[in-house]
C-alpha positions in Angstrom: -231.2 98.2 70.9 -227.6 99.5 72.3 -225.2 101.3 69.6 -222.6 99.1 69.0 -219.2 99.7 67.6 -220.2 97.3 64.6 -223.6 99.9 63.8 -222.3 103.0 65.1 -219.1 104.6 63.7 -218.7 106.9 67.0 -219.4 106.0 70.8 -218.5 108.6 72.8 -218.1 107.6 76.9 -217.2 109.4 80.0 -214.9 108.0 82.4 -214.5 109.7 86.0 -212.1 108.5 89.0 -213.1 109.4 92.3 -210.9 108.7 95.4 -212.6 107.5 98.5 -211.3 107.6 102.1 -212.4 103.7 103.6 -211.2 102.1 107.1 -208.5 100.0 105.2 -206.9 103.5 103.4 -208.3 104.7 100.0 -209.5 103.2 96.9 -210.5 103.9 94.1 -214.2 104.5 91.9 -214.9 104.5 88.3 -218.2 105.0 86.4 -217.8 105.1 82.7 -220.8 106.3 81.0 -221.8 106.0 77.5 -223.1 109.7 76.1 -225.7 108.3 73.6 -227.9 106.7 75.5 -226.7 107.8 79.0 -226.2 104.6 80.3 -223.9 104.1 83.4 -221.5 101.5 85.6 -219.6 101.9 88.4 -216.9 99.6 89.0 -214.0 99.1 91.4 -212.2 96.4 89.4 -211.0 97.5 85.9 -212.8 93.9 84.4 -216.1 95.7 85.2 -215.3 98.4 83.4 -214.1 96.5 80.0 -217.7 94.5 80.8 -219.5 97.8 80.3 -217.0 98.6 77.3 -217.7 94.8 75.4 -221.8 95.2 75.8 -221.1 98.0 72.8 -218.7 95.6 71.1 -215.6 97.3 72.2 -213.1 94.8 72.8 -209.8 95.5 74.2 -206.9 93.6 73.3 -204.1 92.8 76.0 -200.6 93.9 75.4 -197.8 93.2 77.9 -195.4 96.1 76.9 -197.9 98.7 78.7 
């Protein structure tokens, strides 16, 4: 069973950005990684990462004034 942010008052994740050199130009890497149970993602798209984040029952709300 994951921790989930309904059973577990604390998640603790690790989120790295590495730049990488492609034909096209650059781009951009994530992994976020959750430090409880050491499970990882890597994503290029920031909907991956919010994926990883709602499997723990993290959800993010939207806001336009960002």
């Amino acid at each position: 069973m994951h921790p989930s942010a309904s059973t577990t008052s604390i998640l603790t994740f690790v989120l790295r950005f590495q730049r990488e050199a492609t034909t096209g130009g650059t781009r951009w890497r994530g992994s976020i990684e959750l430090v409880q149970s050491g499970e990882k993602a890597v994503f290029l798209e920031l909907e991956a990462m919010l994926a990883f984040l709602r499997r723990f029952g993290i959800k993010m709300e939207q806001r336009d004034h960002l």
